[in-house]
C-alpha positions in Angstrom: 0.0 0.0 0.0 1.3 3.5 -1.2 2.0 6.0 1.5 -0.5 8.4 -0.4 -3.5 5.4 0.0 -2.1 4.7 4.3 -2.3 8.8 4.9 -6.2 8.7 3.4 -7.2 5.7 4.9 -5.5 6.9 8.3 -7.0 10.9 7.8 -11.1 8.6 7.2 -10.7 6.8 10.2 -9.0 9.9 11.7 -12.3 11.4 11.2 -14.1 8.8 12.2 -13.1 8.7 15.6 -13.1 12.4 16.2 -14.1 13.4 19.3 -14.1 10.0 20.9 -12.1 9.6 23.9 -12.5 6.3 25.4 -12.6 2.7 23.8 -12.1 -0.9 23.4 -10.1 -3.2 21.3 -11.1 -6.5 20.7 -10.3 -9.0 18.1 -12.1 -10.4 15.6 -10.2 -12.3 13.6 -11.7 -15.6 12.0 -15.5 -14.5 12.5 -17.6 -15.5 9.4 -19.4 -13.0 7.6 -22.9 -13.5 9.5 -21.4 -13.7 12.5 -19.7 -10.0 11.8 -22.6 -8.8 10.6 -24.8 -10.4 14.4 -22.1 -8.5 16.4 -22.6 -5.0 14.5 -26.1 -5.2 14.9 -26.0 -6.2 18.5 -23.8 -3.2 19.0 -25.4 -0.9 16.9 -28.7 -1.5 19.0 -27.0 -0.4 21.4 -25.5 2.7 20.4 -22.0 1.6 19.6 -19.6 1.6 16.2 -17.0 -0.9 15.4 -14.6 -0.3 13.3 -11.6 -3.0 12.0 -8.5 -1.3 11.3 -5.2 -2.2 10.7 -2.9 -1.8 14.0 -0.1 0.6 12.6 -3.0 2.4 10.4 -5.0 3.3 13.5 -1.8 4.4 15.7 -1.4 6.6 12.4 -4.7 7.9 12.5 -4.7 8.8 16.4 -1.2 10.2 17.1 -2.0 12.7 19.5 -5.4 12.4 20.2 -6.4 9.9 23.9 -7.0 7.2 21.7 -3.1 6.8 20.9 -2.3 4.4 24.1 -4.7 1.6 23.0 -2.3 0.2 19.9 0.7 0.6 21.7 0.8 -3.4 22.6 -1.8 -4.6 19.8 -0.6 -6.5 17.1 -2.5 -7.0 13.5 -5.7 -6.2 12.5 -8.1 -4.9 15.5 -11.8 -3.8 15.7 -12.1 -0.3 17.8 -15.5 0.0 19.5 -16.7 3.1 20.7 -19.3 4.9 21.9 -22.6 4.2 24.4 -23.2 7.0 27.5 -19.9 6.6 28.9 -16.9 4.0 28.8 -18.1 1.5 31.9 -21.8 1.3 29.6 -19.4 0.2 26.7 -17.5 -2.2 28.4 -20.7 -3.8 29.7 -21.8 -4.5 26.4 -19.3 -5.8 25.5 -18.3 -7.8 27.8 -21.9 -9.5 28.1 -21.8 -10.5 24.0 -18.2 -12.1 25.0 -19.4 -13.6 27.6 -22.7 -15.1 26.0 -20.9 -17.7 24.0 -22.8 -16.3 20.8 -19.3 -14.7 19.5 -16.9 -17.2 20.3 -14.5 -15.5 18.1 -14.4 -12.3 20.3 -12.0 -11.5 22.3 -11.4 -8.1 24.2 -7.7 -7.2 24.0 -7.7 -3.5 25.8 -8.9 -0.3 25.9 -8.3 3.4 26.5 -10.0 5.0 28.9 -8.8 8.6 30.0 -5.9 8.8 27.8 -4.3 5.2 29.8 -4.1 2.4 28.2 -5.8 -1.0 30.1 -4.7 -4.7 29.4 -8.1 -7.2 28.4 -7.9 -8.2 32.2 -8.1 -4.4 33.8 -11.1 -3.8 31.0 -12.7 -6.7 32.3 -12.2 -4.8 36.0 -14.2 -2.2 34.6 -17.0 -3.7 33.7 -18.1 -4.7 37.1 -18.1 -0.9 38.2 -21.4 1.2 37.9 -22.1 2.6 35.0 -23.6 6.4 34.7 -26.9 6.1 35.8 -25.5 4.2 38.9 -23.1 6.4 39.9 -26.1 9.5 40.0 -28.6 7.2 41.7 -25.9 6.3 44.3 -24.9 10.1 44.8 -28.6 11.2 44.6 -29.1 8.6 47.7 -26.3 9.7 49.3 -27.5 13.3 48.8 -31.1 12.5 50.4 -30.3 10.3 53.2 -29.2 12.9 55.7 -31.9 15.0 54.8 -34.6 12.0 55.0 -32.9 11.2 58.1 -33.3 14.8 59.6 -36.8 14.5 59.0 -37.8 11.5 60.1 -36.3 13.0 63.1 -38.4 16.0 63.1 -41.2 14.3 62.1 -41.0 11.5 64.7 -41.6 13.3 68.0 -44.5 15.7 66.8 -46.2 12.2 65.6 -45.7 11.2 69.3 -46.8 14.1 70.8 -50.2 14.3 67.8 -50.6 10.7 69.0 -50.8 11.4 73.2 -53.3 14.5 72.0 -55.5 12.5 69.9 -55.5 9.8 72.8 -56.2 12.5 75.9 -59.2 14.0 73.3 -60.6 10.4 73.1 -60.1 9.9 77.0 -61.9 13.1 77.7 -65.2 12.4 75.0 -65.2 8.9 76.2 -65.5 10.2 79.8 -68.1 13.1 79.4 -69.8 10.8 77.0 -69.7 8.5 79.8 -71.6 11.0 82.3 -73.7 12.7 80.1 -75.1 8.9 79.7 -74.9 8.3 84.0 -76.7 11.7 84.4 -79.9 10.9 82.2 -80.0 7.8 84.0 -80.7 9.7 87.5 -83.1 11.7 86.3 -85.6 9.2 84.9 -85.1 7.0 87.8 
């Protein structure tokens, strides 16, 4: 391949990865072509891209950008998937089509996240943390518990105290009920 035909092949996938910051390599080498086609679709459902580039043509087309560190140890050709709300979504997805046995073939081999590059076994580290929408629900409980805490506090001892009232008012129209009832008794007698 001409260097002319390398530089436009490495400025397209260049562009294609433009403003993408974090993601995976995996292989898939030896995939037929309905099995490529089952793992596009599953990703594409998603909201991910694949891409299979040539090693030395990516590291071309990323010098400088985060994405550089993930084709420092890769070898051959490599599929890059991207996208998804944020890197620990990706790596879930992925990492549930490996392990499904559909895509025998597949095989994560590393990943970028943050500019560092991660090993297959420190990706597969990731994908046990919580994703996004996790990490906000956790912080959003963490944000309310003190405050439902407070007041429940708050709230408690007034409920006590509401409680004693309603009880003494029940007391009191039990008992004048109770000689209002004693006192027209006497007076038919």
């Amino acid at each position: 391949m001409s260097k002319f035909v390398k530089r436009l092949i490495s400025r397209d996938i260049s562009g294609r990865l433009d403003g993408v910051n974090d993601a995976m390599v995996a292989n898939i080498v030896g995939m037929t072509g309905n099995e490529n086609y089952a793992i596009r679709k599953a990703l594409r459902e998603k909201g991910l891209s694949l891409m299979v580039v040539k090693r030395t043509l990516a590291a071309m087309a990323t010098e400088g950008s985060s994405l550089r560190p993930a084709f420092d140890d890769q070898t051959g050709s490599l599929a890059i998937i991207w996208g998804g709300e944020d890197f620990v979504s990706l790596v879930k997805s992925v990492t549930k089509l490996v392990d499904s046995g559909a895509f025998p073939k597949l095989e994560i081999k590393g990943g970028v996240m943050d500019g560092e590059a991660m090993d297959a076994a420190q990706v597969k580290k990731v994908a046990k943390w919580p994703n996004r929408q996790e990490q906000i629900a956790m912080l959003l409980g963490q944000i309310l518990s003190p405050g439902s805490t407070l007041s429940g506090q708050l709230v408690g001892p007034a409920r006590k105290i509401a409680g004693q009232v309603k009880k003494m008012v029940e007391d009191r129209e039990g008992s004048e009920g109770r000689e209002g009832s004693e006192g027209q008794e006497g007076s038919e007698g």
